[in-house]
C-alpha positions in Angstrom: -35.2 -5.4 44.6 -36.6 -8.0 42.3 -40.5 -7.2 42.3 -42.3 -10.0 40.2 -45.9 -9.6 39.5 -47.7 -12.3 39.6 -51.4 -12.8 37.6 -54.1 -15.7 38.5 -57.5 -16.4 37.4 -59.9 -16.1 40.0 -62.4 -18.0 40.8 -64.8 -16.5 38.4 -62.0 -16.5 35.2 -61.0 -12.4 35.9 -57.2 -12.2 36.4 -55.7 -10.7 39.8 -52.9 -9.3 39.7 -50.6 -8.5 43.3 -49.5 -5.3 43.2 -45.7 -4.9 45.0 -47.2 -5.7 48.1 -44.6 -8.5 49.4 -46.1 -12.4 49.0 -45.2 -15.3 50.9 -44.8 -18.8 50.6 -44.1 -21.6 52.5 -41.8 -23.4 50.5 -41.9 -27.3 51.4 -38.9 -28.2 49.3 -36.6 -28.6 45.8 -36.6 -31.2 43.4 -33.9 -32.3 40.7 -36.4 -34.9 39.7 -39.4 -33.6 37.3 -41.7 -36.1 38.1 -41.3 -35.2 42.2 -41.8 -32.0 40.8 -45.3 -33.2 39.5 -45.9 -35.2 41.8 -45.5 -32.9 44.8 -47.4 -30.2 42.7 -50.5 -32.1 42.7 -50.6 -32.7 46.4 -50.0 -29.2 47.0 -53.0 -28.0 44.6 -55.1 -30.8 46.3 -54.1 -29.8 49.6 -54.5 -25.6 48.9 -56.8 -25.2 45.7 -57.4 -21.3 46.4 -53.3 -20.7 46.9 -50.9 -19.8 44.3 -48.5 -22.6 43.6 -45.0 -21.5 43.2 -43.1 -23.2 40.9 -38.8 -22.1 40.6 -37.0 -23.1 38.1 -33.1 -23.3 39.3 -30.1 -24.8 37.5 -30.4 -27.6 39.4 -33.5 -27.6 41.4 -37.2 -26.8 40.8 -38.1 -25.0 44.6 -42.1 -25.5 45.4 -44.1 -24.0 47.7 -47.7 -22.2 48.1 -48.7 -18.6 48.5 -49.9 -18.1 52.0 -50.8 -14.0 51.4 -49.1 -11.0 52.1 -49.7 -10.5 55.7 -46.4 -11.3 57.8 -48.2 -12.1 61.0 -50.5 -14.8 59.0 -47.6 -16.3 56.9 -45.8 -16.8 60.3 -48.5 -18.7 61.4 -49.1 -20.6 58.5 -45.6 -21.5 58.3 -46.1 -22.9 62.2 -49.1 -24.7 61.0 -47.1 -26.2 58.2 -44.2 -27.5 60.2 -46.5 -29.3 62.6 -46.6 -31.7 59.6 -42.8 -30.9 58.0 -40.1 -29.2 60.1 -37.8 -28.7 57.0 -40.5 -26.4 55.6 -39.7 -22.6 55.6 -40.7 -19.1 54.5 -40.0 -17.3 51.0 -40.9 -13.2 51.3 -40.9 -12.1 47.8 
């Protein structure tokens, strides 16, 4: 497969870096419009300041979501969590 490593800052200005454990995101939706793009950004990074916001460039649509770790059984509950509020959200395993 495709195995994308992704690098952060921490919190105090190091980088992390995943190794190809898998990640997941919940993924709350795709924009054609940049400024929903923005828009929906910024609540998600006022909403989860410590996750990874995952930003997908398509064609056509810009997918958005946030990391919620690498642990299946977690994700599966975040996801639950998240669709208390969304029901069209879903999970990404990358």
């Amino acid at each position: 497969g495709n195995q994308k490593l992704i690098v952060r800052r921490g919190k105090d200005g190091n980088s992390i870096s995943t190794k190809k454990e898998p990640r997941f995101y919940v993924i709350i939706g795709a924009f054609a419009d940049e400024r929903n793009v923005a828009a929906a950004k910024n609540n998600l990074l006022k909403q989860f300041p410590d996750s990874f916001i995952l930003t997908e460039k398509g064609p056509h649509l810009t997918r958005l979501g946030y990391s919620v770790g690498s642990d299946p059984d977690k994700a599966k509950e975040q996801l639950i969590a998240a669709q208390s509020e969304n029901s069209s959200y879903w999970l990404l395993k990358e």
